[in-house]
C-alpha positions in Angstrom: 43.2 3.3 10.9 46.2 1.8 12.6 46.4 -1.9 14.0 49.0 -2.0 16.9 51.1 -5.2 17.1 53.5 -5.3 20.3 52.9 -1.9 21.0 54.4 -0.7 17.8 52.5 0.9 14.8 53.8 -1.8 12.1 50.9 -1.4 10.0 49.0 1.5 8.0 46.0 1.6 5.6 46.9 2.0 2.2 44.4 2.6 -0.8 41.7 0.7 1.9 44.3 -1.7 2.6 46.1 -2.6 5.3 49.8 -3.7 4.6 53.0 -3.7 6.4 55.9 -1.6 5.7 58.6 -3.8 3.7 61.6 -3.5 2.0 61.7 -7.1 0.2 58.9 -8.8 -2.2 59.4 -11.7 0.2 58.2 -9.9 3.3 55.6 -7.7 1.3 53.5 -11.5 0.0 53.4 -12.5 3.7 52.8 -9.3 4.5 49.8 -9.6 2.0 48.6 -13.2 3.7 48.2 -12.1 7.4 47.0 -9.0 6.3 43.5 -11.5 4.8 43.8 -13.7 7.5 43.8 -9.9 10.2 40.7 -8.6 7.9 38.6 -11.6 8.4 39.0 -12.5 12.1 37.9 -8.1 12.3 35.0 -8.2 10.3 32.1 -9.0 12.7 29.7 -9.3 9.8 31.9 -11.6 7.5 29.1 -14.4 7.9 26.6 -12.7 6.5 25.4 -11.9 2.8 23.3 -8.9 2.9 22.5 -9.0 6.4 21.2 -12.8 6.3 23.3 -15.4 7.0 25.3 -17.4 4.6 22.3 -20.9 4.7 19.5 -18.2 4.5 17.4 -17.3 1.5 16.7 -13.5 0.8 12.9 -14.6 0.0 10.4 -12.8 -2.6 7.3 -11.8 -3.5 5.5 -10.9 -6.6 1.9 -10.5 -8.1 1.1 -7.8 -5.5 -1.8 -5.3 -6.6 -0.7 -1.7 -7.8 -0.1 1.0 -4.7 -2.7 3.7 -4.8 -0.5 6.6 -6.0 0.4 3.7 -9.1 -2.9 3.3 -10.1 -4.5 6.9 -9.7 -2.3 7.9 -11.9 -2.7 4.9 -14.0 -6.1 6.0 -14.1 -5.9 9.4 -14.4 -3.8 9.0 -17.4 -6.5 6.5 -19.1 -9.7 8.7 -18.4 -7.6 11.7 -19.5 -8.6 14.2 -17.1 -7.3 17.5 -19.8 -6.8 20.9 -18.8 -9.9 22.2 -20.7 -12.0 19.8 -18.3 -10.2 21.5 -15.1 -10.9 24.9 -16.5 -14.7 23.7 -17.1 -14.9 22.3 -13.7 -13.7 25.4 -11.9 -16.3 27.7 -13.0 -18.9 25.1 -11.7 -17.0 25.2 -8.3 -18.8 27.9 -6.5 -22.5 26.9 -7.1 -21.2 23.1 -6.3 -19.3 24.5 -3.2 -22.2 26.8 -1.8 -24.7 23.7 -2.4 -22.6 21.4 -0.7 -24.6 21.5 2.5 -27.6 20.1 0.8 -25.8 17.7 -0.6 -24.3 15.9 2.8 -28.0 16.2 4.3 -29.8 14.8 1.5 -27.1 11.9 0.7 -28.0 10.4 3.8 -31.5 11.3 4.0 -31.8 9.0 1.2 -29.6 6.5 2.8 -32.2 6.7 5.3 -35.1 6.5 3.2 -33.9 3.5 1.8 -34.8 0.1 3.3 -31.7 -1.9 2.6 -29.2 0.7 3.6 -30.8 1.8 6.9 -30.5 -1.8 7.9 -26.9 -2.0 6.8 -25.7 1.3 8.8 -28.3 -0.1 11.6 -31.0 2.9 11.2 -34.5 1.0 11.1 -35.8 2.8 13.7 -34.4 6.3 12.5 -30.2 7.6 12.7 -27.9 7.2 15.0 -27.2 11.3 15.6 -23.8 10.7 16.8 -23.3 8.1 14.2 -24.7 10.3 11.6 -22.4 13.4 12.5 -19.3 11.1 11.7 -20.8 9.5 8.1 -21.7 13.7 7.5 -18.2 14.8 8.6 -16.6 12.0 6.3 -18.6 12.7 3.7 -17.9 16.9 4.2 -13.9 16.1 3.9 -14.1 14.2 1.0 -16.3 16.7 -1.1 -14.1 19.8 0.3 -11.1 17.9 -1.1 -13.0 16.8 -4.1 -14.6 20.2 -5.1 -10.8 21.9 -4.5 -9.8 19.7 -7.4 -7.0 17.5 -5.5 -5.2 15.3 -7.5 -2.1 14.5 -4.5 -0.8 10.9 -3.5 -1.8 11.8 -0.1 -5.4 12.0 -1.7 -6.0 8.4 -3.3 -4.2 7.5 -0.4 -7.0 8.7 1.4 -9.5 7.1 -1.2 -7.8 3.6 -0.8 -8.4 3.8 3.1 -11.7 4.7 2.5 -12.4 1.9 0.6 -11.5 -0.1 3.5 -14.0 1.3 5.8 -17.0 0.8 3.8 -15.6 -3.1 3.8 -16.4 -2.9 7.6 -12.7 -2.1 8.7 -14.0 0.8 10.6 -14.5 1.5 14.2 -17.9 0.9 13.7 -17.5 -2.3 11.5 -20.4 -1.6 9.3 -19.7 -3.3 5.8 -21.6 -1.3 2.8 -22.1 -3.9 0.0 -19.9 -3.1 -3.3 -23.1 -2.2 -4.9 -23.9 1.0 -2.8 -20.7 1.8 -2.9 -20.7 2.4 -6.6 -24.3 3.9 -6.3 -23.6 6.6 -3.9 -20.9 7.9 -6.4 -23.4 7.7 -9.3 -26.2 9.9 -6.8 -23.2 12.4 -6.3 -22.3 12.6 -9.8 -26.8 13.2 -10.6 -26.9 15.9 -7.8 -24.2 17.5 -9.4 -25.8 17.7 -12.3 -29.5 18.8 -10.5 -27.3 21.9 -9.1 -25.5 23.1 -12.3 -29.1 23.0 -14.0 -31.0 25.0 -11.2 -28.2 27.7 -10.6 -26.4 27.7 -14.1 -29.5 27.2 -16.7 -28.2 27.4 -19.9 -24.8 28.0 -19.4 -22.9 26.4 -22.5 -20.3 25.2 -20.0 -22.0 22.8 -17.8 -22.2 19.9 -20.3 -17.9 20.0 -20.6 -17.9 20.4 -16.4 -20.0 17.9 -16.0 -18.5 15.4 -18.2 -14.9 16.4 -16.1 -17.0 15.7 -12.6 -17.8 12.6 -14.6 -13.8 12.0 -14.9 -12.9 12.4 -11.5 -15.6 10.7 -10.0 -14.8 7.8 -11.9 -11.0 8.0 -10.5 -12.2 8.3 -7.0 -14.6 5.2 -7.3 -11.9 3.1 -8.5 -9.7 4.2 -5.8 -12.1 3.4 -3.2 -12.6 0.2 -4.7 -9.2 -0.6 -4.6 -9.0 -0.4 -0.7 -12.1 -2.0 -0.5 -11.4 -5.1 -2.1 -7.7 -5.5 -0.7 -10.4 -5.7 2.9 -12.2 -8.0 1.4 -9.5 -10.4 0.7 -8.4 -9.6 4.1 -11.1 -11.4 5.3 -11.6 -14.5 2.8 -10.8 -18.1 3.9 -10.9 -20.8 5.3 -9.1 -20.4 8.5 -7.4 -17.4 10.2 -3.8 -16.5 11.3 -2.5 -13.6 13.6 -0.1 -11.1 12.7 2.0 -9.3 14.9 4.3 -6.2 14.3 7.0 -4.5 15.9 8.8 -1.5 15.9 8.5 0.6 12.8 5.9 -1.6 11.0 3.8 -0.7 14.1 4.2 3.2 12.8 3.3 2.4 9.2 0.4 0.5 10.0 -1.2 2.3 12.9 -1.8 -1.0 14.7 0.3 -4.5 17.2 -1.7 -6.9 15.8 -4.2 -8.2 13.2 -5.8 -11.5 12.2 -6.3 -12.7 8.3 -7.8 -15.8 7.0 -6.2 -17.7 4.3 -7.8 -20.2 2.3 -7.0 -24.1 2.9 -3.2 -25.3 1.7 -2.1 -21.5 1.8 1.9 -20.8 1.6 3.2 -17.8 3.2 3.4 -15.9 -0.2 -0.3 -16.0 -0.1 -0.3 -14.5 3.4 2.1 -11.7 2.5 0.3 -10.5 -0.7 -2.9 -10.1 1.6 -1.5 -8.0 4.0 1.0 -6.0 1.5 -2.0 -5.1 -0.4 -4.1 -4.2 2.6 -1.3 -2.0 3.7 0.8 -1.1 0.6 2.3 2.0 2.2 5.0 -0.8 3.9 6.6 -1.8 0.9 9.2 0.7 0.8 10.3 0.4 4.5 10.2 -3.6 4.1 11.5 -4.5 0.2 13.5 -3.5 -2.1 12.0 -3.0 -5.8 13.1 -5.5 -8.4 11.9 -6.5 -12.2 11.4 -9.7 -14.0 10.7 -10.1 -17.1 8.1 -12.8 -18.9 6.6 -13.0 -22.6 3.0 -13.4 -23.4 1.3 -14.7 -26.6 -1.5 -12.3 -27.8 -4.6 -13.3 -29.9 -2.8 -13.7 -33.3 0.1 -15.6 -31.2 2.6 -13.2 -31.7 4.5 -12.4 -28.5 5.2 -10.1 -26.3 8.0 -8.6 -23.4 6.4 -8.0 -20.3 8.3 -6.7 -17.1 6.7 -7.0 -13.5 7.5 -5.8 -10.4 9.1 -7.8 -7.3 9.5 -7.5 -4.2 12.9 -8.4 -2.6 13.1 -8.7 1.4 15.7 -6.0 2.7 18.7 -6.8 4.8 17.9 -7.1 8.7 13.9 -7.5 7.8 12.6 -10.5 9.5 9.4 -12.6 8.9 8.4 -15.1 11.4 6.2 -17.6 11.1 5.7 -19.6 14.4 9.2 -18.3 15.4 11.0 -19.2 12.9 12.5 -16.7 10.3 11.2 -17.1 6.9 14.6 -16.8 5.3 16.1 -20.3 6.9 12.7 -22.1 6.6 12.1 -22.3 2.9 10.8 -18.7 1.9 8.0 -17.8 1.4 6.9 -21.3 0.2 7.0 -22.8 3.1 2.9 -23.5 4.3 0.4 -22.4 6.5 -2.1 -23.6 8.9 -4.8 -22.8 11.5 -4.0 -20.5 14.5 -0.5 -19.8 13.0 1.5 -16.7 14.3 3.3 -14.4 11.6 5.5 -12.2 13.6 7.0 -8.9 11.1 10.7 -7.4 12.8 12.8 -4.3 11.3 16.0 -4.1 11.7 17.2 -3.8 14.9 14.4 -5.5 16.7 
């Protein structure tokens, strides 16, 4: 890089540094001074820390529920789904796999049959067919996926959204209550067992399969629940705010705009933990990962390290709230009221 000075090159870059030929100490210290003085008028960004100007605050936030692909493994790890229980499971595959037809029909025949969930899917006077193709094609993906054994990301990912639409995020906004949520899992995990009886009687390995189907189904429920309570807080409050996104965030979250409520004397950090949980596959893009560390006391009063994740907003992000970017207005402490507007920018926008 050369800087031209009355149309003579004067100056060259040495070790990153530009400096002007000299042959006396005297002329290499001024040398030295203009050269600072030439740097900072050039640098275009010399305002800015991190992208965010020198009276902003690069804002927080913390206390954020796990991400699925955290807690299915978390889970996995705890139910300790072992290799003997996939090697049990496999060899129940087939009959479970060649069933599986029955099991879609009869699932929502007894949906059906029931009182309180043909009212909540909107069946009283017998299914929707259209509507019950989707619920059956749903339901054929997940026990494909399930019966192949997939452990992936990609798959509690799927779980988590799941979750969501049963919370009545949808396109058919039908809201199944927690309680039949868990209950459908446990008729799956009974009709599994129903199958391996009638086709495998006997066989000395259906009680170690079953008890792996047990595992898994277990892992899947929690996942679903997951998603479907981050929905639910969605849609808890007192009052509602709109969201809008732009750019990028509109690729990550398959949507322009949302509303949440908030409950009375929310802060923005309340705000962003909603819709971070609801849509936890944004944190990367928006935050970068940092750790804190506390100590707690446990029963006997002896204490203990903990470290916990938080979430630092990255350079050239911008949060809005009304207009007004949460980095000059106080963070993410700053409050929240009725009909509010949060805007969400990358960088660039």
């Amino acid at each position: 890089m050369w800087l031209i000075v009355s149309g003579t090159p004067k100056w060259r870059k040495i070790d990153g540094v530009m400096r002007q030929k000299s042959q006396t100490a005297a002329g290499f210290c001024t040398t030295l001074k203009m050269e600072f003085q030439v740097e900072e008028k050039m640098d275009p960004f010399s305002n800015f820390i991190n992208g965010n100007g020198k009276n902003s605050e690069r804002w927080e936030i913390a206390n954020l529920a796990p991400a699925p692909e955290e807690e299915w493994q978390r889970m996995h790890e705890f139910l300790g789904v072992s290799a003997d229980d996939i090697s049990a499971m496999v060899e129940t595959v087939e009959v479970l796999f060649r069933r599986g037809p029955e099991l879609v029909v009869g699932t929502y025949d007894y949906l059906l049959q029931d009182r309180e969930t043909a009212a909540i899917l909107g069946w009283e006077r017998g299914a929707d067919p259209e509507h019950l193709a989707e619920r059956r094609r749903f339901f054929t993906v997940w026990l494909a996926r399930t019966l192949g054994l997939d452990f992936s990301q990609d798959f509690a990912r799927y779980l988590f959204r799941a979750g969501q639409l049963h919370a009545g995020h949808g396109p058919r906004a039908t809201h199944v209550p927690e309680m039949y949520v868990t209950g459908s899992i446990s008729l799956v995990n009974a009709t599994f067992a129903r199958f391996l009886a009638e086709e495998m009687p006997g066989n000395p390995v259906i009680p170690a399969a079953l008890a792996g189907w047990n595992k898994v189904l277990s892992l899947h429920l929690n996942m679903m629940l997951l998603g479907y309570r981050s929905a639910l807080a969605l849609d808890s409050g007192d009052f509602a705010v709109n969201v809008s996104m732009f750019g990028r965030m509109r690729t990550l979250t398959h949507r322009q705009n949302m509303q949440m409520r908030l409950p009375a004397g929310a802060r923005m950090e309340t705000a962003l933990q909603k819709f971070f949980n609801y849509y936890p596959q944004a944190r990367a893009d928006v935050f970068d990962l940092g750790w804190i560390g506390g100590e707690r006391l446990d029963a006997s009063g002896t204490p203990w390290f903990e470290a916990h994740k938080v979430y630092h907003i990255k350079p050239m992000w911008r949060v809005l709230l009304n207009g007004k970017d949460l980095s000059y207005i106080g963070g993410t402490r700053v409050p929240v009221s009725e009909g509010d507007e949060i805007q969400i920018f990358p960088p660039g926008r």
